[in-house]
N, C-alpha and C positions, 0 to 999 in steps of 0.2 A: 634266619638270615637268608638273604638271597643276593646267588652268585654270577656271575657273567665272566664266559672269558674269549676273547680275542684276540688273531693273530695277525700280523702284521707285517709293513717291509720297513717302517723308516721313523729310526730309532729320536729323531728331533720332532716330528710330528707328536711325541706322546709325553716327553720328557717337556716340551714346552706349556703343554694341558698341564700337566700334574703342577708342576712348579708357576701355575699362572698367578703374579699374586691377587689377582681380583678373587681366584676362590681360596684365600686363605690357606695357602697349603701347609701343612706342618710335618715337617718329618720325623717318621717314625724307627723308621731303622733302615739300612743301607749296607753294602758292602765296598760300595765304591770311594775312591780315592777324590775324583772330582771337587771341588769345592763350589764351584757353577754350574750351571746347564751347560756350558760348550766344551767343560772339562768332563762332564761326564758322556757327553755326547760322543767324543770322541774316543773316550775308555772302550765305552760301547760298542762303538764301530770296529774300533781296532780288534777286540776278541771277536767279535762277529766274521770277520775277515778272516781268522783260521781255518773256516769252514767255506768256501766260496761257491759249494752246490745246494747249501741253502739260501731260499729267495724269500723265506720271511721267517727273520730269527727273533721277529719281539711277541713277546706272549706281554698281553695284559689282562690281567684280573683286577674285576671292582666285585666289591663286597659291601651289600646295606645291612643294615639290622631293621630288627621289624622295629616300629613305630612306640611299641610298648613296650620295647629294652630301653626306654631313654639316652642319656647319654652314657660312653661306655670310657675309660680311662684308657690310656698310654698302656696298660699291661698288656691290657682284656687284646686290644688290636696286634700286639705284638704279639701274643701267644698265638691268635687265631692266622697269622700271616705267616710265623715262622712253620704253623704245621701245615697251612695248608703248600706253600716251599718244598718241603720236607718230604711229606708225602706224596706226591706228584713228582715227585724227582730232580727239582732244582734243590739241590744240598749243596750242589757246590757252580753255581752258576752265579753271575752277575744279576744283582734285585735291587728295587728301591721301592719302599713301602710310603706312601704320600695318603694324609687323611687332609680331607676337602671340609669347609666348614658347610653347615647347614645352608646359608645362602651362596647357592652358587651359581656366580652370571651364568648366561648360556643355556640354562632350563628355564622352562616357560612355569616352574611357580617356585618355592622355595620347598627346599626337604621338610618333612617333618621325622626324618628318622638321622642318625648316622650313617657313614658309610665313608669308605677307602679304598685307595686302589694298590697294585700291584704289579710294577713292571719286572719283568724277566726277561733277561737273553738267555733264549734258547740252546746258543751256542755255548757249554760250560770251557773251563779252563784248560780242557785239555785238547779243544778244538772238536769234541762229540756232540751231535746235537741229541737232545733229550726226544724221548719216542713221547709222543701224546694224545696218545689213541683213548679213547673212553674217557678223555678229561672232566667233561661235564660230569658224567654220572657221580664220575670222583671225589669229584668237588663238591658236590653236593652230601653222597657220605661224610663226608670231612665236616662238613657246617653243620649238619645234625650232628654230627658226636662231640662238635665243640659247642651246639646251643645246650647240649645235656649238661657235660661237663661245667660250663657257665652262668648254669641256672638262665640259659637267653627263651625266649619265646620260638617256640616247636615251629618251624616254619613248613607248609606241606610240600615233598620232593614233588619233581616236576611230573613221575608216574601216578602221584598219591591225587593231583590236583585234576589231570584229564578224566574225570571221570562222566560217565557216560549223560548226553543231555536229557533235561526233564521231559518227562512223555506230558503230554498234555493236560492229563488230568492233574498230574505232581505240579503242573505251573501252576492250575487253576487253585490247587490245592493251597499252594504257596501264597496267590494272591489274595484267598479268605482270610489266611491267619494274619497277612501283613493290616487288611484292612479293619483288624479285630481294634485299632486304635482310636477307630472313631466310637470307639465303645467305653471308650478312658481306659481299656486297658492296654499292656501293652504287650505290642504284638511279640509274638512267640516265635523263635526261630524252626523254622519246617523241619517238621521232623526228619526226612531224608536226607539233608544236608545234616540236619546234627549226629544223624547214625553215620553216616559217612564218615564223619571228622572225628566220632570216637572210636570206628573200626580202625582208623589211621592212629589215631593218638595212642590204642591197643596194644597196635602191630608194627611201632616203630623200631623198635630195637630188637626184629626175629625172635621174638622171645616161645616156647612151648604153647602148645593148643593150650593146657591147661590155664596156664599164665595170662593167655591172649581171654580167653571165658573169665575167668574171676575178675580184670580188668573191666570189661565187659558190665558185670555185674556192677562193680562199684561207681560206675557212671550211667547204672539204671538202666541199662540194653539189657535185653532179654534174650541171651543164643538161644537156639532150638536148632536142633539136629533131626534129619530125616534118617531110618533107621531101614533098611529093607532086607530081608535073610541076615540079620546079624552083619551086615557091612553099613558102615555111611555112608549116604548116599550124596547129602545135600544139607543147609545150612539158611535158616531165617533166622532175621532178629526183630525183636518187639520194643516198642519206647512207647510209653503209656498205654492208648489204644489203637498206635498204631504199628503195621505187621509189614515188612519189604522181604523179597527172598532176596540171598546173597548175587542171584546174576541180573540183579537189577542193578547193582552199585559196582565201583567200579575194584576189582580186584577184593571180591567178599565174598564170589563163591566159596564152594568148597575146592574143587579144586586147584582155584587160584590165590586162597590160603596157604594150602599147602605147597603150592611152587612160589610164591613170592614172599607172604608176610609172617607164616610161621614155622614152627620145627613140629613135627608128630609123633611122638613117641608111643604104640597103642600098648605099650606095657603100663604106661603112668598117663597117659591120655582116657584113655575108654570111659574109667571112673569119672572122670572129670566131664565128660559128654553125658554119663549119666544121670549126673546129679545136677546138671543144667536143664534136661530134659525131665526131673522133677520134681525141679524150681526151689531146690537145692542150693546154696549159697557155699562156692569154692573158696577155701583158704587162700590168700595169695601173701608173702612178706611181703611187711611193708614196706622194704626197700625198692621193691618190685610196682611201688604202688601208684596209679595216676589220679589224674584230677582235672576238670573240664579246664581249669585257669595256666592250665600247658600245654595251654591250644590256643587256637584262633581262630574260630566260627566264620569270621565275618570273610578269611582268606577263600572259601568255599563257597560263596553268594555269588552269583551271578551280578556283573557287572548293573543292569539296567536294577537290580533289586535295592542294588547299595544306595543306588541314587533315589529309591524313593522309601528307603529305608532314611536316607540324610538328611533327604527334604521333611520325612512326617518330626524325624525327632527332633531337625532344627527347628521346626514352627511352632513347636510343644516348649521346648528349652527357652525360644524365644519368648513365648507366651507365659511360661513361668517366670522368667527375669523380669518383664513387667510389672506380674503381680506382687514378687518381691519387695520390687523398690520400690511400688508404689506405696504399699503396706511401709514399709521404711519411711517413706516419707509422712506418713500418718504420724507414725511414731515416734519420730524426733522434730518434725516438725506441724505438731497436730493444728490443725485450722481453727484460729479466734473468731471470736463473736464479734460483731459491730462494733458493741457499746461496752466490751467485758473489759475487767481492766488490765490484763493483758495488753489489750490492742491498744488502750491508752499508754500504759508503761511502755509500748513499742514505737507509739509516734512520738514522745516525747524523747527518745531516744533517736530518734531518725533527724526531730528538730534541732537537738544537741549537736548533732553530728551535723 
C-alpha cells in the first residue's frame, strides 16, 4: 500500500471531495453524528473551535493498495483505518473513513488498484491538538505491518525505494537484457534491481543477520562476507554470475545493515557469516520464510524501463492474440472448397434463408 497524508485549514473543502457522488463514495466507518455534509461540516468546525491557535486542524490521509491486491472488502479497509487512527494518535478524535470507487472523475485515467481516504480533526475531544511529528515515516510502518498481517503485496518504504542511480554501465547493462526479446526470449529482469528488491524483501521486518543470509539464500542471492583480522569488514552479494558490493545499492552495506535493516548478534551471528562464506546453506523456520511473489520487482524499474518494458510486452501479447484467434478461426470455422459439398450445403442454406 501506499500512503499520503495532508494537512489542511478548511474542513468543507475535503468533506465535499470525499462525499462527491460522481466518485462513488461509500462509507466506511465514522464517528460523527452528522447525517450530511453540512451537519458534519459543522460538528467539525465546532470541536475544531476549541482550540483557536491552531490554523490547520484537518489531517487527511488516502491510502491505495497495490494493483495485485485486487479488490479488498469492507473489513480489510476498516481494520487498516481503524490502526492506522490508532496508532498515530487519533483514538479519540473526530474521523470519517470514505472508499472512492475505481473510476474517479477528476484523475486523468481510471485506477486500477483500490484505495480510501481518511479525514481527521486534529483537534480531539478535549480541545488537544494531536502532536504529528514523523507522521509519514509512521504511517508507512503501519501499512507494511498491515500488508504482512493481510497477506496484501510488500509495497517498498520510501527509504527502501531511493536507491542510489545506475552508473552507466548497470543502464547499458540493463538495456542488453531488456533487448534479449528480440531473441524470443524474454527479457530478464537486471540483476541489480532484483538484488535490491530481495535485500528489501530480506530485511523488512529487522529481522537477525542470520535470518536476513538464509532469506537471502532461499531467493538465490549469494551473501559473501569480507573477513579482515577476524572482524567484518564488508558484505557482496552474487545472483547467478553476477557480483555487486553492498555500497553499491542502496542501504546493503555493511554498515548500513546493521544501522537500518538488521539486528547482530555475533554470539549467534558469526556461524551464520561462516557458512555463507562457504556456501553453506542456513537453516531459517519456515515461518520466517520469503518468496519473490511478496514483492514487486516491477515497483523498483525505473520509470522510462517500464515504458519499454509495456511497449515490447504489449506488441508480443498483441501479436499472440492474433495468432490465437486467427488459429481459432481455422478451427471452428475451417475454409471450404469451391465445389465441396460443404460449400454447396452452405449456399443452399443462405438460398433458404
Amino acid at each position: 500500500m501506499i500512503g499520503n497524508i495532508t494537512t489542511g485549514k478548511d474542513f468543507r473543502g475535503i468533506v465535499d471531495y470525499l462525499l462527491d457522488p460522481t466518485k462513488t463514495p461509500v462509507l466506511i466507518d465514522t464517528n460523527l453524528a452528522g447525517c450530511d455534509r453540512h451537519e458534519m461540516i459543522a460538528e467539525l468546525k465546532l470541536c475544531a473551535e476549541q482550540n483557536y491557535r491552531c490554523q490547520k486542524p484537518v489531517k487527511h490521509i488516502s491510502v491505495a493498495f497495490a494493483p495485485e491486491d485486487g479488490e479488498q472488502d469492507y473489513w480489510t479497509v476498516k481494520d487498516i483505518a481503524d490502526t492506522i487512527r490508532e496508532k498515530l494518535g487519533y483514538g479519540d478524535n473526530q474521523f470519517l473513513v470514505i472508499r472512492h470507487d475505481r473510476i474517479d472523475p477528476g484523475h486523468d485515467r481510471t485506477h486500477n488498484h483500490d484505495h480510501f481516504h481518511i479525514l481527521i480533526n486534529m483537534i480531539d475531544f478535549e480541545g488537544r491538538r494531536v502532536r504529528d511529528s514523523f507522521e509519514r515515516k509512521k504511517l508507512e510502518k503501519i501499512l507494511r505491518e498491515r500488508e504482512i498481517n493481510h497477506n496484501l503485496t510488500l509495497v517498498p518504504s520510501s527509504d527502501q525505494r531511493e536507491y542510489k542511480a545506475a552508473s552507466t554501465g548497470q543502464i547499458q547493462r540493463m538495456m542488453r537484457e531488456i533487448e534479449e526479446y528480440q531473441k524470443q526470449e524474454r527479457p530478464k529482469v537486471p540483476y541489480t534491481i532484483k538484488i535490491q528488491s530481495g535485500i528489501d524483501l530480506a530485511s523488512h521486518d529487522r529481522p537477525s543477520l542470520s535470518v536476513f543470509i538464509a532469506r537471502l539464500q532461499r531467493l538465490q542471492i549469494d551473501p559473501k562476507f569480507r573477513i579482515e583480522d577476524n572482524v567484518v569488514k564488508g558484505i557482496s552479494y552474487k545472483l547467478q554470475d553476477f557480483k555487486v558490493r553492498g555500497c553499491k545499492l542502496h542501504n546493503a552495506s555493511l554498515p548500513m545493515l546493521l544501522k537500518h535493516r538488521v539486528i547482530f548478534d555475533p554470539e549467534h551471528d558469526l556461524e551464520a557469516i561462516s557458512m555463507a562464506n562457504r556456501d553453506e546453506i542456513v537453516e531459517l523456520d519456515p515461518k520466517l520464510d520469503v518468496s519473490w511473489n511478496m514483492t514487486n520487482i516491477r515497483n523498483y524499474t525505473p520509470r522510462k524501463m517500464k515504458q519499454m518494458l509495456d511497449q515490447i510486452f504489449g506488441e508480443r501479447e498483441s501479436h499472440i492474440a492474433k495468432e490465437v484467434q486467427s488459429e481459432t478461426r481455422k478451427t471452428i470455422h475451417p475454409k471450404l472448397e469451391p465445389n465441396s459439398e460443404q460449400t454447396r450445403e452452405k449456399d443452399r442454406v443462405w438460398e433458404i434463408g
